[in-house]
Residue, then its C-alpha position, 0 to 999 in steps of 0.5 A: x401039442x396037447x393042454x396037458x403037454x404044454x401045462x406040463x412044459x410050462x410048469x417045468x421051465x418055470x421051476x428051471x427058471x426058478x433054480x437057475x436063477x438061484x444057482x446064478x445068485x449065488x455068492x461066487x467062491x473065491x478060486x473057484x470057477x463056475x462051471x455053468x453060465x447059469x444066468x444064461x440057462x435062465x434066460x434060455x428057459x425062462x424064454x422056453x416058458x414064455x413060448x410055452x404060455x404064447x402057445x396056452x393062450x393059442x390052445x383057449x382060442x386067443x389069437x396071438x400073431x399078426x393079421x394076415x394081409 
């Protein structure tokens, strides 16, 4: 994946991340189900983002996994 594509990828699960988490905030309105688990799609993107930001650093030539043995 390209810089561009990552940065852009990034980017959009951050904001994902941002607005489930407000969604998730939310008071609940008595007699009224929600109808999306919105503090699980948080943590869906925000895990998303931090793949997305392990792969940036891959891309500026820092070496993230293990040592191979």
């Amino acid at each position: 994946m390209s810089l561009i594509i990552t940065l852009v990828l990034l980017a959009a699960t951050l904001a994902l991340t941002g607005l489930f988490g407000w969604l998730g905030a939310r008071p609940k309105v008595p007699g009224r189900p929600r109808m999306a688990p919105w503090q699980f799609l948080m943590m869906l993107s925000a895990s998303f983002a931090l793949l997305m930001a392990v792969h940036l650093l891959n891309l500026f030539g820092l070496q993230t996994g293990g040592q191979a043995r």
